[in-house]
C-alpha positions in Angstrom: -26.5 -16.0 -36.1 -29.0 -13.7 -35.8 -31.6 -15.3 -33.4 -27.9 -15.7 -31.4 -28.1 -11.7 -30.7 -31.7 -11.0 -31.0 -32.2 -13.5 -27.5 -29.1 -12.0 -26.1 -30.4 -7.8 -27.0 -33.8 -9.7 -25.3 -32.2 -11.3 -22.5 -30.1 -7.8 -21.8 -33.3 -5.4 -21.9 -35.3 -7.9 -19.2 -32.0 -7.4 -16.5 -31.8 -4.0 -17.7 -36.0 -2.9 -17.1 -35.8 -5.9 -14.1 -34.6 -3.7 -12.2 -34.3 -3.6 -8.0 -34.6 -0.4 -6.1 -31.5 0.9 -4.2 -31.5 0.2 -0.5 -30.5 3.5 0.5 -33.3 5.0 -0.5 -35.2 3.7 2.5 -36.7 6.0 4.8 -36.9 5.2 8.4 -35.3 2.1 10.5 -33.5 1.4 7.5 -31.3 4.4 6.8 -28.5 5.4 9.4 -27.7 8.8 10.4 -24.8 10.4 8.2 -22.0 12.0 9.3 -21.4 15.6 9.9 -19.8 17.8 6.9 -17.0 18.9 9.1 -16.2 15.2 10.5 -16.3 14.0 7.2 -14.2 16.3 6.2 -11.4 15.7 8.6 -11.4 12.2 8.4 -11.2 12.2 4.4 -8.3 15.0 4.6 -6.5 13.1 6.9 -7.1 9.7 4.6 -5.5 12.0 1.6 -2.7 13.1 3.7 -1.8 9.2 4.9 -1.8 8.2 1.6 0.5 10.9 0.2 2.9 10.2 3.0 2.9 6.4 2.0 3.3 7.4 -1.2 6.4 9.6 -0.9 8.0 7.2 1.4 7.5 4.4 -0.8 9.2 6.5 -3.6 12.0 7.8 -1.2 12.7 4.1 -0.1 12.6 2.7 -4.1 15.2 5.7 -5.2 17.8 5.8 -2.7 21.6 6.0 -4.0 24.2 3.7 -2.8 26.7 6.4 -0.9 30.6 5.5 -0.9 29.8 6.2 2.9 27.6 3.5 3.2 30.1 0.3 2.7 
């Protein structure tokens, strides 16, 4: 039982030191120009705001009372 979780402590330290490098951290050709803070911005906010409508109309909709009026 014990060789069991010696090889699998060795088999996790050689993925764990086997490690790539990230991609992004590629100067040059590889790396694309980031947004603006301000664009970024905007486009996040407005992301935030969909959702939160979605959200309260998907509440609205799942809570709605049966009038008298309504038959």
């Amino acid at each position: 039982m014990e060789t069991r979780t010696r090889s699998r402590l060795a088999a996790a330290l050689a993925v764990a030191l086997t490690a790539a490098p990230a991609w992004a951290d590629h100067p040059g050709g590889l790396r694309s120009e980031g947004w603006s803070p301000l664009s970024v911005a905007l486009v996040f906010g407005g992301l935030a705001l969909l959702a939160g409508a979605i959200v309260v109309i998907v509440v609205t909709i799942l809570t709605r009372r049966k009038d008298a009026s309504s038959e």
